[in-house]
C-alpha positions in Angstrom: 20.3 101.2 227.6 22.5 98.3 226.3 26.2 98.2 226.1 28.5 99.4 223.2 32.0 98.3 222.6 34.2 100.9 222.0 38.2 101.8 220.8 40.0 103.1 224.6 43.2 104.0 224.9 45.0 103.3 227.7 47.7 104.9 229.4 50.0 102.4 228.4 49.9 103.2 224.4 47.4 100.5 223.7 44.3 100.4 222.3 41.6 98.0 222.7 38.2 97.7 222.2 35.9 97.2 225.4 32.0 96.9 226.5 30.8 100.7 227.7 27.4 101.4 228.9 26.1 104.8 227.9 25.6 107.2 230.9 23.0 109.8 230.6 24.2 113.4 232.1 21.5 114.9 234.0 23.4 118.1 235.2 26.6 119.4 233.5 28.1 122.8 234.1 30.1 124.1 231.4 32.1 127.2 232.2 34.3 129.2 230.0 38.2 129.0 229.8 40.0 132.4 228.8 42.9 133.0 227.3 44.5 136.4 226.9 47.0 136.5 224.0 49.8 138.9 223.7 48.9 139.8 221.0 46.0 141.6 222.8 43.4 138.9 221.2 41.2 137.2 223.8 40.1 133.4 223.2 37.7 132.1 225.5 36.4 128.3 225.0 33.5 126.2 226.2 33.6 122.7 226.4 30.2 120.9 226.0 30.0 117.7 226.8 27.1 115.5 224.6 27.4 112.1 225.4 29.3 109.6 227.7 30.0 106.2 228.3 31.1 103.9 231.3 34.1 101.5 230.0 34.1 97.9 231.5 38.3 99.1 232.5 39.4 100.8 235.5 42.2 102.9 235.8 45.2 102.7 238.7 42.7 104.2 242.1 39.5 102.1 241.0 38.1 104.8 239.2 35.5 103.3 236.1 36.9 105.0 232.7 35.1 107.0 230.9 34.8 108.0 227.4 33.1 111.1 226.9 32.6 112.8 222.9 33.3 116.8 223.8 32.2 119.7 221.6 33.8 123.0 222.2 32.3 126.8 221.3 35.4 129.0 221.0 34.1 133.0 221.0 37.5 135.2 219.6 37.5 138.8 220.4 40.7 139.8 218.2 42.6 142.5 218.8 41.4 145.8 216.8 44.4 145.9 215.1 44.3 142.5 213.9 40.9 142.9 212.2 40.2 142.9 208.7 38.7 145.9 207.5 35.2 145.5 206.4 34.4 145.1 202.6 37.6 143.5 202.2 
């Protein structure tokens, strides 16, 4: 795989474009985060991650930054109240 450059921003407030080498994800486990509204609505969300790339910068421990492109599924179970009746 060759290298990319791509927009990062740093923690700083800049940008800058940098090299990045794609990094294929062999193993990935994507578990569900659930939020429970008051309004008796439950909102649970997935994050998927589908592609990500090693940046030629480092951040303050050593660490190689990462970019990573995230999709999310987000599953609502509303509140029966809050539904809209059917037909309407």
């Amino acid at each position: 795989m060759g290298s990319a450059m791509v927009r990062l921003s740093l923690p700083d407030g800049t940008t800058k474009e940098v090299p990045a080498t794609p990094v294929s994800v062999i193993k990935s486990e994507e578990l569900w985060s659930k939020c429970e509204l008051e309004d008796g609505s439950i909102i649970r969300v997935k994050p998927i991650v589908g592609r990500a790339l090693r940046t030629s910068q480092y951040d303050n421990e050593g660490n190689p930054i990462y970019q990573v492109l995230v999709g999310n599924v987000v599953f609502v179970d509303a509140a029966q109240n809050l539904r809209r009746k059917k037909g309407l």
